[in-house]
Residue frames as a rotation matrix with the C-alpha (Angstrom) as fourth column:
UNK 1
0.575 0.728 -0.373 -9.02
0.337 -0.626 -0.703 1.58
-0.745 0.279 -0.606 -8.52
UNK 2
0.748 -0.587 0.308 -5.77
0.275 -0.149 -0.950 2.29
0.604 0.796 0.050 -10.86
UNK 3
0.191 -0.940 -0.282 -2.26
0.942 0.094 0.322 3.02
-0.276 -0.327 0.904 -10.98
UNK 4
0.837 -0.442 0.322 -1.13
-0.023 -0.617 -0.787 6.71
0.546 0.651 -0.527 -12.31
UNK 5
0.181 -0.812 -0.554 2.47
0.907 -0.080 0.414 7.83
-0.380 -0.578 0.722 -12.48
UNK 6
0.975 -0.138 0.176 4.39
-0.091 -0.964 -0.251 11.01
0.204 0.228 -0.952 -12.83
UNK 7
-0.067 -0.965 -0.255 8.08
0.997 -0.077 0.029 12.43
-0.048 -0.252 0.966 -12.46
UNK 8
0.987 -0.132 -0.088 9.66
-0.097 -0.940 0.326 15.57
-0.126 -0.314 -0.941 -11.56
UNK 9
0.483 -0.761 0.433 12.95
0.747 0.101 -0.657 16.21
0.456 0.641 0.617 -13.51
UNK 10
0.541 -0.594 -0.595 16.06
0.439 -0.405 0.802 17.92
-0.718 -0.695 0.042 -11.86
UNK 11
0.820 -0.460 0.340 17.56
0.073 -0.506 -0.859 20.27
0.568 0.729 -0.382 -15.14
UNK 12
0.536 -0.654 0.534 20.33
-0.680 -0.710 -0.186 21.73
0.500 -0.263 -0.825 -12.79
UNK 13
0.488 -0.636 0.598 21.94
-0.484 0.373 0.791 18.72
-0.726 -0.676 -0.126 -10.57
UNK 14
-0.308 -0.936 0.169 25.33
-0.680 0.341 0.649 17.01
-0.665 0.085 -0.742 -11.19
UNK 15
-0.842 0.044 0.537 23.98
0.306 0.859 0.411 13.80
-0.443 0.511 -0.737 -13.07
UNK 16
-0.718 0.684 -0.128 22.19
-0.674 -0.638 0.373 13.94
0.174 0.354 0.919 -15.68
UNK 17
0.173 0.768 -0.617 18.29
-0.004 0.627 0.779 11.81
0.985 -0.132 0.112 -15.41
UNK 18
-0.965 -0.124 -0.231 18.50
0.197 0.238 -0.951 12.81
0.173 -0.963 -0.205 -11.80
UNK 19
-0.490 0.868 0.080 14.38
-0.471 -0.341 0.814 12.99
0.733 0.361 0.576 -11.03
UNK 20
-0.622 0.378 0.686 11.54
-0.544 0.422 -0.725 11.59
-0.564 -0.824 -0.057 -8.13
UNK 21
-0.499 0.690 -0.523 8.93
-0.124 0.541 0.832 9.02
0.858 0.480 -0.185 -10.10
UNK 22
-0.510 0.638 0.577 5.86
-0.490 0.336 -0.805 8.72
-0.707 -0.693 0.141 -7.80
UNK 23
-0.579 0.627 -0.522 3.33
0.253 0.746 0.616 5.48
0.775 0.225 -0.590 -8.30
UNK 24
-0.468 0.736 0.490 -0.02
-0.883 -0.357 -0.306 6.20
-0.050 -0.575 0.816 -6.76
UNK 25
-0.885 0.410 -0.222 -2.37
0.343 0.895 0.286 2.95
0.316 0.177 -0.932 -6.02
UNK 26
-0.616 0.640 0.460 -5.72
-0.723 -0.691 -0.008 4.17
0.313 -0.337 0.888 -5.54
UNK 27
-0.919 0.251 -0.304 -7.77
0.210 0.964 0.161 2.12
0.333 0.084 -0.939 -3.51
UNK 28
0.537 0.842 -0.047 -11.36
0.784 -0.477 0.398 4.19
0.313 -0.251 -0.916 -2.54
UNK 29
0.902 0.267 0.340 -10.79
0.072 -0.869 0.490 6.37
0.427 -0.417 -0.803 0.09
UNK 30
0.356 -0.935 0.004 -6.66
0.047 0.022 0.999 5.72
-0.933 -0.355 0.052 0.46
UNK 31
0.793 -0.602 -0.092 -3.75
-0.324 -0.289 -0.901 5.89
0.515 0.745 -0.424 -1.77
UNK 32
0.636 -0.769 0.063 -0.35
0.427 0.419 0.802 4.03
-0.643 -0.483 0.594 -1.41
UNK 33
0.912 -0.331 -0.244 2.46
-0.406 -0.817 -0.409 6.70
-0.064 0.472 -0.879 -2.88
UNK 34
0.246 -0.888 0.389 6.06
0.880 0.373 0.295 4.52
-0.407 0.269 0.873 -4.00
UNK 35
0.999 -0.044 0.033 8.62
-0.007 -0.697 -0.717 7.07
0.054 0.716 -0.696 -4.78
UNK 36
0.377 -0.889 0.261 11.88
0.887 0.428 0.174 6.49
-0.266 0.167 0.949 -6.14
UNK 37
0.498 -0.626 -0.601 14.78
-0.471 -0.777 0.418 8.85
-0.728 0.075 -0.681 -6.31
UNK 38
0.689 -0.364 0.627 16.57
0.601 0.771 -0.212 8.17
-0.406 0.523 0.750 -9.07
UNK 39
0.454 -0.647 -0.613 20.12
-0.507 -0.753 0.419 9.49
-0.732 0.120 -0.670 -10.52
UNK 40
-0.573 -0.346 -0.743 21.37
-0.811 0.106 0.575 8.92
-0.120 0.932 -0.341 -14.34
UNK 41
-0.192 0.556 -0.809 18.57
-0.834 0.342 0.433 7.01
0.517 0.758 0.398 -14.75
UNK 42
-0.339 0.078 -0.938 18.90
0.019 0.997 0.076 4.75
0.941 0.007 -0.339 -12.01
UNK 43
0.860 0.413 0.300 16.92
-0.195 -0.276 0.941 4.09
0.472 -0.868 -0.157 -8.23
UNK 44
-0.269 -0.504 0.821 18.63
-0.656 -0.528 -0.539 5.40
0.705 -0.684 -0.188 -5.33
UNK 45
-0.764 0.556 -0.327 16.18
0.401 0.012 -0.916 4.87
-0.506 -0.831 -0.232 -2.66
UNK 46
-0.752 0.543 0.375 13.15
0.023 -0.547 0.837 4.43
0.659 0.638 0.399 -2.58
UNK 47
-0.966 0.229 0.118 9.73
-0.097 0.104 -0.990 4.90
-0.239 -0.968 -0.078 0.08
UNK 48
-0.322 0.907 0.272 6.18
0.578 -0.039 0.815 4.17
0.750 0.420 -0.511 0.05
UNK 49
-0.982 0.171 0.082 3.60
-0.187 -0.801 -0.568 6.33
-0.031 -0.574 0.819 2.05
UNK 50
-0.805 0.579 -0.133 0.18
0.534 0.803 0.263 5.49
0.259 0.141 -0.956 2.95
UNK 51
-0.943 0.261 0.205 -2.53
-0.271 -0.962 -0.024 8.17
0.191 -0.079 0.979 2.60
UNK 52
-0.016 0.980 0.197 -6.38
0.730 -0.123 0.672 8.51
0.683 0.155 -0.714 3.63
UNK 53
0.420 0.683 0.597 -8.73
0.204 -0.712 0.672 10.52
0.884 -0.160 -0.438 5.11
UNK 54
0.811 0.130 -0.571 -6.92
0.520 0.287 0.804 9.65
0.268 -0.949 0.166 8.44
UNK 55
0.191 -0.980 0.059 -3.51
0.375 0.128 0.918 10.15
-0.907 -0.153 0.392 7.51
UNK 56
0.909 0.397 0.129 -4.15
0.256 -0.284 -0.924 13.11
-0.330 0.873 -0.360 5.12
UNK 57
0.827 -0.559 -0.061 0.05
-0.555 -0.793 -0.254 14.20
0.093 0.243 -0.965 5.20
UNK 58
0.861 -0.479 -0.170 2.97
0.505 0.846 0.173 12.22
0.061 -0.235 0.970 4.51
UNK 59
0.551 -0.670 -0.498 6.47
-0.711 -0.689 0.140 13.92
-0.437 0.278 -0.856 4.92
UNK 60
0.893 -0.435 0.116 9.46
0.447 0.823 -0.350 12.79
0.057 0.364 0.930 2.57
UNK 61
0.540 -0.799 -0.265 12.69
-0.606 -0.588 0.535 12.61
-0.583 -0.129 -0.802 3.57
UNK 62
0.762 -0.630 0.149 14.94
0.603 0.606 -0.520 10.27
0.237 0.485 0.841 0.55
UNK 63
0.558 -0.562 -0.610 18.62
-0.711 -0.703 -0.002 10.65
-0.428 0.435 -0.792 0.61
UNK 64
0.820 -0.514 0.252 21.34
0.571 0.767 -0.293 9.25
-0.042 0.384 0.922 -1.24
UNK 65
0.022 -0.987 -0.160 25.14
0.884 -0.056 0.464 9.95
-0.467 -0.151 0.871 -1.79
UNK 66
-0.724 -0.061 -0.687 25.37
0.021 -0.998 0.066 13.98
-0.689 0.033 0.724 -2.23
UNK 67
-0.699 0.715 0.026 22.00
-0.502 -0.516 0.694 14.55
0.510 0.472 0.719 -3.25
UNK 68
-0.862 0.407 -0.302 18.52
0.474 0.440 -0.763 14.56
-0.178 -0.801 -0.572 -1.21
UNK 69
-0.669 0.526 0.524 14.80
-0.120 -0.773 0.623 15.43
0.733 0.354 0.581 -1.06
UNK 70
-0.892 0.230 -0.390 12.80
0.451 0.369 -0.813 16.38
-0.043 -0.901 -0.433 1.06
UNK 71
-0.661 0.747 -0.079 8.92
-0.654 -0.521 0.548 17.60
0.368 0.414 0.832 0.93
UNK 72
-0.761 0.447 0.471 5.59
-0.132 0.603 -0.787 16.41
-0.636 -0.661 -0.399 1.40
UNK 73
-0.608 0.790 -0.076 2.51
0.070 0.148 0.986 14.52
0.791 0.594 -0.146 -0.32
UNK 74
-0.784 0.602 0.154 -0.77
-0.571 -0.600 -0.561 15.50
-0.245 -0.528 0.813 0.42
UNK 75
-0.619 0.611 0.492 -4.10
0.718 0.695 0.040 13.35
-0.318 0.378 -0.869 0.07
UNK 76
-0.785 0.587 0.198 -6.90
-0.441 -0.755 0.486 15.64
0.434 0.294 0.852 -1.39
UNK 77
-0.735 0.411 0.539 -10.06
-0.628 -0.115 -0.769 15.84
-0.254 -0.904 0.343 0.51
UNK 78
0.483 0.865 -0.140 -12.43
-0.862 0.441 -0.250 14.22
-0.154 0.241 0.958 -1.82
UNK 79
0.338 -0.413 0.846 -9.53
0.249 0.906 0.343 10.97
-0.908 0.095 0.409 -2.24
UNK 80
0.878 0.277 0.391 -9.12
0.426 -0.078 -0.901 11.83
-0.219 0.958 -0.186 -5.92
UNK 81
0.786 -0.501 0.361 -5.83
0.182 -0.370 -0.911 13.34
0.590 0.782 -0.200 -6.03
UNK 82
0.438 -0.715 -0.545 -1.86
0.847 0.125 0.517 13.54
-0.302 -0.688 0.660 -4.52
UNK 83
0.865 -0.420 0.276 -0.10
-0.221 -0.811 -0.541 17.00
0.451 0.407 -0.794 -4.55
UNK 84
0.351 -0.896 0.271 3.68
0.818 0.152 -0.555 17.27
0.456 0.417 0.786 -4.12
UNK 85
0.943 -0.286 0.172 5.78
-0.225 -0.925 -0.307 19.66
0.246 0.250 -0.936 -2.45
UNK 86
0.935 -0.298 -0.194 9.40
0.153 -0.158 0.976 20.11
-0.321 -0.941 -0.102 -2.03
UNK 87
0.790 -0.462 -0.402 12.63
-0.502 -0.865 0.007 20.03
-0.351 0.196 -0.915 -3.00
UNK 88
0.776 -0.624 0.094 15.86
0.620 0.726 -0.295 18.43
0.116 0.288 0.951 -4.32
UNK 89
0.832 -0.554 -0.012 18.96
-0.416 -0.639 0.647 18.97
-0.366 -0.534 -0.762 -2.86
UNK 90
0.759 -0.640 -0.122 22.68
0.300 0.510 -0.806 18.48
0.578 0.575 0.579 -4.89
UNK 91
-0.583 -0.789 -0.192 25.38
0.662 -0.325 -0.675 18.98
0.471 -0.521 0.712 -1.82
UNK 92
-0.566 0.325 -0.757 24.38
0.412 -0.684 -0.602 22.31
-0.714 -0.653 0.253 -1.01
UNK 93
-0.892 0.228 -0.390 22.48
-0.400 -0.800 0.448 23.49
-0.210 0.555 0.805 -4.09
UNK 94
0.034 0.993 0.117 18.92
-0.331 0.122 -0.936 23.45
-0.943 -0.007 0.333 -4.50
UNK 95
-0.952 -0.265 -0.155 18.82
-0.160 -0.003 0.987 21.75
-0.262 0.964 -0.040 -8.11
UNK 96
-0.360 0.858 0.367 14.42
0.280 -0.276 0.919 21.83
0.890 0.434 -0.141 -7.94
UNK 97
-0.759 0.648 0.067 11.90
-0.531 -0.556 -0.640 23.74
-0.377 -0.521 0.765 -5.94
UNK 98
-0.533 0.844 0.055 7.86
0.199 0.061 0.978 22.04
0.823 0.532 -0.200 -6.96
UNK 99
-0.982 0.151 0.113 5.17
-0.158 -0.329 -0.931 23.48
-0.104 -0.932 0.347 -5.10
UNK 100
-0.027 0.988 0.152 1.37
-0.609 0.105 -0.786 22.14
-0.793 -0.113 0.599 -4.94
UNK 101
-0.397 0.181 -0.900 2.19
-0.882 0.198 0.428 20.07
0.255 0.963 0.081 -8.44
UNK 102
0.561 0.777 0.284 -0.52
-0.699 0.629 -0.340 17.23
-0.443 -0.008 0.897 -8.63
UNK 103
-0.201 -0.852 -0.483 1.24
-0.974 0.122 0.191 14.05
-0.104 0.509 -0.855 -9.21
UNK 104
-0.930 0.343 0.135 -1.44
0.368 0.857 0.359 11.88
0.007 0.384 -0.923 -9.34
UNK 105
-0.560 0.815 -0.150 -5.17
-0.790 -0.580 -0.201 12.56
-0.251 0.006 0.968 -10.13
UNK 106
-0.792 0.537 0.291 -8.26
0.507 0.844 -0.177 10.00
-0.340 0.007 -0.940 -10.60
């Protein structure tokens, strides 16, 4: 049914281009979610996640060498859209915070 992407940019952590890219595959009534962690520009780690109606919550836990995130993607009820929450973590310092941010829509 299509691809969309997005990113969520880290301003505050150690490296700079430190950020999450999510790829969404819609396929009807599911969604396959690929997100990569990425630092100065390059992938960490990365996970997919496999949403529908069944399996409406995915948690994410990525880490890599001092720096982690952790949060969760939602499926929306009608299929039509992935929301985001959570966090990035540099050592100990919170370096983003996104709550409810839609990071894929159809």
């Amino acid at each position: 049914m299509g691809n969309v992407t997005s990113t969520i940019y880290s301003t505050t952590a150690k490296e700079p281009m430190t950020q999450l890219n999510f790829s969404t595959d819609f396929n009807g009534e599911s969604a396959v979610v690929k997100v990569d962690f990425l630092k100065s520009g390059s992938v960490v780690t990365s996970q997919s996640y496999n949403l529908d109606n069944a399996n409406r919550i995915a948690k994410i836990n990525l880490e890599a060498t001092d720096m982690k995130s952790e949060g969760t993607l939602t499926f929306a009820a009608e299929g039509n859209a992935i929301a985001y929450s959570g966090v990035g973590i540099w050592g100990n310092v919170t370096s983003f915070r996104a709550e409810n941010v839609a990071v894929a829509y159809r």
